[in-house]
C-alpha positions as CSV (number, residue, x, y, z in Angstrom):
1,X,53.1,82.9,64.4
2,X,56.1,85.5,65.4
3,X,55.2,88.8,66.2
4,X,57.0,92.0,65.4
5,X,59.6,91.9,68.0
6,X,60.8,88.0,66.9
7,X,61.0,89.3,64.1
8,X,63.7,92.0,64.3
9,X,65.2,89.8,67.1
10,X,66.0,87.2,64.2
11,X,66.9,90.0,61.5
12,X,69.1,92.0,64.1
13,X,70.0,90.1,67.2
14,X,72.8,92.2,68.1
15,X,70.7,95.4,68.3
16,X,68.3,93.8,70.7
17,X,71.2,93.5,72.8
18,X,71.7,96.2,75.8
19,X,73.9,98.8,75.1
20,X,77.2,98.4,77.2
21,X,78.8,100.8,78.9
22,X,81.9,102.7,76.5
23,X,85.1,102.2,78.5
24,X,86.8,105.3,77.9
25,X,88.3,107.6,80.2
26,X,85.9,110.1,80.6
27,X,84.1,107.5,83.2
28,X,84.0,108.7,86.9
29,X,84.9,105.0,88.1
30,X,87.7,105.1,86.1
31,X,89.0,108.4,88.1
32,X,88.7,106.2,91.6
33,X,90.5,102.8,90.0
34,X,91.9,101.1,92.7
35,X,95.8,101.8,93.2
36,X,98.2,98.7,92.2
37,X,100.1,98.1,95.8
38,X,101.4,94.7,95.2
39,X,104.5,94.2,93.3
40,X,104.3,91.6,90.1
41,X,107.0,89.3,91.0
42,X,107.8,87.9,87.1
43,X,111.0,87.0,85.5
44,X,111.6,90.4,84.4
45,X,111.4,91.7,87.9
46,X,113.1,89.0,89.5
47,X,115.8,89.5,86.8
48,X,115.8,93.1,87.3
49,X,116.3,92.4,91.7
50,X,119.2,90.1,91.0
51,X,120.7,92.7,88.7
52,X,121.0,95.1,91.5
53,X,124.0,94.9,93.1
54,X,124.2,95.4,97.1
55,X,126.1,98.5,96.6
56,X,123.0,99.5,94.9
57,X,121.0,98.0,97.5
58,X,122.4,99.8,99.8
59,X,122.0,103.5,98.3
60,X,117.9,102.7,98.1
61,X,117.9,101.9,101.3
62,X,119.5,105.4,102.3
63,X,117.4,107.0,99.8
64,X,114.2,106.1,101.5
65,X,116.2,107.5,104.9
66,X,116.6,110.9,103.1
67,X,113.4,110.9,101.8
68,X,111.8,110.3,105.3
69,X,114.2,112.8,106.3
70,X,113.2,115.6,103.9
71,X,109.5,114.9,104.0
72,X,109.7,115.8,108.5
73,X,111.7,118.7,107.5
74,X,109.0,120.5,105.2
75,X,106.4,119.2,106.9
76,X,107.6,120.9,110.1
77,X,107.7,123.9,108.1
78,X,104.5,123.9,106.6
79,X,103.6,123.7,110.5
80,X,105.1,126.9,111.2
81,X,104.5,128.9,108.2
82,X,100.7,128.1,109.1
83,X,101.3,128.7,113.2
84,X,103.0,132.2,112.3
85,X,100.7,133.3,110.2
86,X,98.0,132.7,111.8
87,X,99.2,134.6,115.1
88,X,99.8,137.6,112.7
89,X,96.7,137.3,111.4
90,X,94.6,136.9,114.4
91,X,97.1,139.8,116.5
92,X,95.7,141.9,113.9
93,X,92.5,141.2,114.5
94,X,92.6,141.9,117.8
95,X,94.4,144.6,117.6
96,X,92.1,146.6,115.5
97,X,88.7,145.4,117.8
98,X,90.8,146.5,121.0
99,X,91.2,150.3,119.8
100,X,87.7,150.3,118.3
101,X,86.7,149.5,122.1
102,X,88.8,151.7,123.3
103,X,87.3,154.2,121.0
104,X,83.5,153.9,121.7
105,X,83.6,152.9,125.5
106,X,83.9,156.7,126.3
107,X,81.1,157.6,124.0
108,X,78.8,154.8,125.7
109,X,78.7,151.7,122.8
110,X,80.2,148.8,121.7
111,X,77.6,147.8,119.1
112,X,80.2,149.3,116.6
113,X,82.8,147.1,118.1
114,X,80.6,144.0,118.0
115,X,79.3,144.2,114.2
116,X,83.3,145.0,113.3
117,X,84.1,141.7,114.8
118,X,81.7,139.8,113.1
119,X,82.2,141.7,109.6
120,X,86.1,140.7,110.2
121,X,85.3,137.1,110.9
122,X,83.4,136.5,107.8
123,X,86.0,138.3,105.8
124,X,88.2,135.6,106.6
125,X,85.8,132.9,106.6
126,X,84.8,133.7,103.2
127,X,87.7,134.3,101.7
128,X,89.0,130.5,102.5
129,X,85.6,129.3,101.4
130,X,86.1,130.6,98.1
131,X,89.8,129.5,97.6
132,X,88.8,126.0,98.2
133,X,85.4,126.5,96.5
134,X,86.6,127.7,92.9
135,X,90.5,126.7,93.2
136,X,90.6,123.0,94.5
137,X,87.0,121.3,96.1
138,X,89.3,118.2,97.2
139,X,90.9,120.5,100.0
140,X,88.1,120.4,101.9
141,X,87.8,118.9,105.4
142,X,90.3,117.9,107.3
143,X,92.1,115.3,104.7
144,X,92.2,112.2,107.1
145,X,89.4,110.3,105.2
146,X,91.0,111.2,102.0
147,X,94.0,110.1,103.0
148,X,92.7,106.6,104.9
149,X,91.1,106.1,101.7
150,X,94.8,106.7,99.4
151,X,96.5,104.4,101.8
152,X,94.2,101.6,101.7
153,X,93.9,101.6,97.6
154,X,91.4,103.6,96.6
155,X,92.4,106.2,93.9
156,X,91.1,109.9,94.9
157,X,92.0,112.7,92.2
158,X,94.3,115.0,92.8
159,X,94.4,114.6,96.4
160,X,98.4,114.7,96.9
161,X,99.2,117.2,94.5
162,X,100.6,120.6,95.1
163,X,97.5,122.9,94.1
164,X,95.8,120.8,97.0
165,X,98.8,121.5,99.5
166,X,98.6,125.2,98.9
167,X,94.7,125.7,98.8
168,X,94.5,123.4,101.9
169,X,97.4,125.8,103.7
170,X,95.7,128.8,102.6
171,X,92.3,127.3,103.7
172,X,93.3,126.5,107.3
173,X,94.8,129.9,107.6
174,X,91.8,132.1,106.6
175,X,89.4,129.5,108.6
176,X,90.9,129.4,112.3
177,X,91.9,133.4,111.8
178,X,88.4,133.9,111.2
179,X,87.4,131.8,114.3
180,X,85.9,128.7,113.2
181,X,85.7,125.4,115.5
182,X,88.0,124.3,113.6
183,X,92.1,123.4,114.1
184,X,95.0,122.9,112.2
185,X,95.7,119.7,113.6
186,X,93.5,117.6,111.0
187,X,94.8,119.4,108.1
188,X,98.2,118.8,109.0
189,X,98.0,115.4,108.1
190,X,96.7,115.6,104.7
191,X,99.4,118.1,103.9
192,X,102.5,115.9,105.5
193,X,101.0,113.0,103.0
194,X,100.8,115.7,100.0
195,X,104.4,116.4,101.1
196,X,105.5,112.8,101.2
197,X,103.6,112.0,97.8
198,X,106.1,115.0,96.2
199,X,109.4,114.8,97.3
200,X,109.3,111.0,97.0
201,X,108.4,111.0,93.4
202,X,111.2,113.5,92.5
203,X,108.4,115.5,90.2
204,X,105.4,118.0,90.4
205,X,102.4,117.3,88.1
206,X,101.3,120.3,89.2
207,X,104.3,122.6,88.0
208,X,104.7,120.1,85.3
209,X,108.6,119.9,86.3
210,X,110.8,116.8,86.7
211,X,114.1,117.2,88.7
212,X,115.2,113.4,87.7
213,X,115.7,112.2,91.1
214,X,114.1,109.2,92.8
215,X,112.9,107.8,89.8
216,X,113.0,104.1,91.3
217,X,110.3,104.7,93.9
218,X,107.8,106.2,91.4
219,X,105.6,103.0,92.0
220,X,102.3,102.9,93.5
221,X,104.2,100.3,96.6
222,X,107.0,102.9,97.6
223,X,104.6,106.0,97.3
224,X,102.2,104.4,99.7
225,X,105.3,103.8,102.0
226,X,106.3,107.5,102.2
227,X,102.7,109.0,102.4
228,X,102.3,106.9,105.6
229,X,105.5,108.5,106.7
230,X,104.3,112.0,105.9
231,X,101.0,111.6,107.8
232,X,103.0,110.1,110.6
233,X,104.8,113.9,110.6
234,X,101.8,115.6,110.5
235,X,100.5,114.5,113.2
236,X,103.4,115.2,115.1
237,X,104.1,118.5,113.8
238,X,100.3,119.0,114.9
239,X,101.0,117.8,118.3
240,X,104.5,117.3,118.9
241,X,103.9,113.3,119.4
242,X,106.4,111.6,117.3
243,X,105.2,108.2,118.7
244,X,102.0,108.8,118.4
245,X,101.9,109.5,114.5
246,X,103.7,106.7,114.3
247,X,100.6,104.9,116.1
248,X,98.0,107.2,114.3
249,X,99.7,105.8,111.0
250,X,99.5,102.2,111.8
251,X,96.6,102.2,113.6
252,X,94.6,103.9,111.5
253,X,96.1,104.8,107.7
254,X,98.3,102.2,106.7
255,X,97.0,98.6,104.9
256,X,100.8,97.4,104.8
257,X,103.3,97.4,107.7
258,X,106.5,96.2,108.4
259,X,109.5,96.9,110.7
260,X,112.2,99.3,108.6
261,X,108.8,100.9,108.1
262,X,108.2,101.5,111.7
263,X,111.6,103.0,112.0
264,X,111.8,105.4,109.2
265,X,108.0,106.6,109.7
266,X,109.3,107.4,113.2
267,X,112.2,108.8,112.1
268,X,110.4,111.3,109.7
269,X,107.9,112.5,112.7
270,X,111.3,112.9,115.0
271,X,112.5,115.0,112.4
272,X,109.1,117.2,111.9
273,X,108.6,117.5,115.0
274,X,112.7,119.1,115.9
275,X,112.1,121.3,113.0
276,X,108.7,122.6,114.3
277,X,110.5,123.4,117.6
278,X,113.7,124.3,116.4
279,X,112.0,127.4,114.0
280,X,109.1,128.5,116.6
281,X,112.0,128.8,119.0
282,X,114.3,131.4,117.3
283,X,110.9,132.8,115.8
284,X,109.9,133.9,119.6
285,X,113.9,134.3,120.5
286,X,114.1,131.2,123.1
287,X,116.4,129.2,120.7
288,X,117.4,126.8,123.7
289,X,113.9,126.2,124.7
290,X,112.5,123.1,122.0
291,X,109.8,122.7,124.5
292,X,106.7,123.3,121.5
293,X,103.8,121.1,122.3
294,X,103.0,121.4,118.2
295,X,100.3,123.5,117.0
296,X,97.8,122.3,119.2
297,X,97.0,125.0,121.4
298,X,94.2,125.5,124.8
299,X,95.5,129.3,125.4
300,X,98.2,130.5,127.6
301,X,98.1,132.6,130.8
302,X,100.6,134.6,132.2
303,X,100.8,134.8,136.1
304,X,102.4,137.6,137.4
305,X,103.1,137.2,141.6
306,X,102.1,140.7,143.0
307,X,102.1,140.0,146.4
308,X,104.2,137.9,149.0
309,X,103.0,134.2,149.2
310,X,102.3,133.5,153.1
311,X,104.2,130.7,154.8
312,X,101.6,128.6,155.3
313,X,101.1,128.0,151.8
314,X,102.6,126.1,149.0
């Protein structure tokens, strides 16, 4: 004898069925689809490689050289902008807690002095929260684990793109003005990769504006290439260690090496770190000095000999 649920199996089998999932591209998974790094080698694009001619060959290769090139030179000045700024930033600060001390150590306090400090902090501190809060969540962090993941396959949204760049900048500013434990070291990174991700793809999605250049390395391959080069020159814009982004981009960003690689990531950190030097020094007039250990920064202290050193000691 069949019961009820035979029954409607036999007059609707389909409907018994689960429901599968609709593949559309509203689904989350869809947003972190793994990137495409290896290149399908078919007749067409074998055709198309033995159509390019070695004069042609040749102007790729000094494409990617110019690219590198370009990506240290705005990286180093991303570096600056945010070291500049946030001097200004923090000299005002101080400034304005200095002559409030000034102003109440005759009358006997400084608990005035004390809550305007604190009332300034979180005035920065909150005002970066809320820029990457509302603006762009992805800017969070430092980047690097973003980034790992981008150069190892896994599709992030809108983690190289130009609103990110800007909130991140803005983010890092308002965050070590406002005296967090934080640096701009780590966030250097992720914005030398959004950097990289942007000049080599000739285009902003962003601003929604093409400039018709590099066209031929708008592939998921070459992109990966240059956002290992512009984390390479974020780390040494961060700490003026061209070898070591090199090393911080093999070791631990990069699923794909090779030795042209090697040389043109090192290149593009050579080149962030000259211009980080080469604009800090005629910013604090000491243009012959390009002696800038990169952002990173333990405090300075200036020694002033008052007194005659006896000759006993060195």
């Amino acid at each position: 004898r069949l019961s009820t649920v035979d029954l409607e199996e036999d007059i609707d089998p389909v409907r018994s069925r689960p429901k599968e999932i609709p593949h559309n591209e509203k689904l989350l998974s869809l947003k972190y689809e793994s990137l495409d790094y290896d290149n399908s080698e078919n007749q067409l694009f074998l055709e198309e490689e033995r159509r390019m001619s070695h004069m042609g060959f040749r102007c790729l290769e000094i494409s990617r050289w110019v690219i590198c090139g370009l990506i240290g030179v705005f990286t180093g000045l991303i570096a600056c902008f945010i070291d500049i700024v946030v001097e200004k930033l923090a000299g005002v600060k101080y400034s304005v807690v200095k002559k409030n001390i000034e102003m109440f150590t005759e009358v006997g306090g400084l608990s005035i002095s004390l809550l305007l400090w604190v009332v300034l902090n979180s005035a920065f501190v909150m005002v970066g929260a809320i820029i990457v809060t509302c603006f762009e969540p992805i800017a969070a962090g430092s980047g690097i684990p973003q980034i790992k993941c981008y150069l190892n396959g896994v599709k992030v949204p809108r983690v190289v793109r130009l609103k990110t760049l800007v909130v991140k900048v803005c983010g890092v500013i308002c965050s070590v003005a406002g005296g967090l434990a934080v640096g701009k070291e780590g966030p250097m990174i992720h914005s030398g990769a959004v950097v990289a991700a942007g000049v080599s793809q000739g285009r902003s999605t962003s601003l929604k504006k093409d400039f018709k250049i590099f066209e031929y390395f708008r592939r998921d391959t070459e992109k990966r290439d240059f956002v290992s080069a512009g984390a390479a020159a974020g780390v040494s814009a961060a700490f003026g260690a061209p070898v070591g982004g090199v090393l911080f981009s093999l070791e631990e960003g990069a699923s794909f090496w090779n030795q042209m690689l090697t040389w043109r990531i090192f290149f593009a950190s050579m080149i962030s770190t000259f211009t980080l030097n080469l604009v800090l020094s005629v910013y604090h007039n000491k243009t012959t000095e390009l002696s800038s250990p990169g952002l990173i920064n333990f405090g300075t202290f200036d020694l002033e000999v008052t007194h005659p050193i006896p000759d006993g000691i060195q």
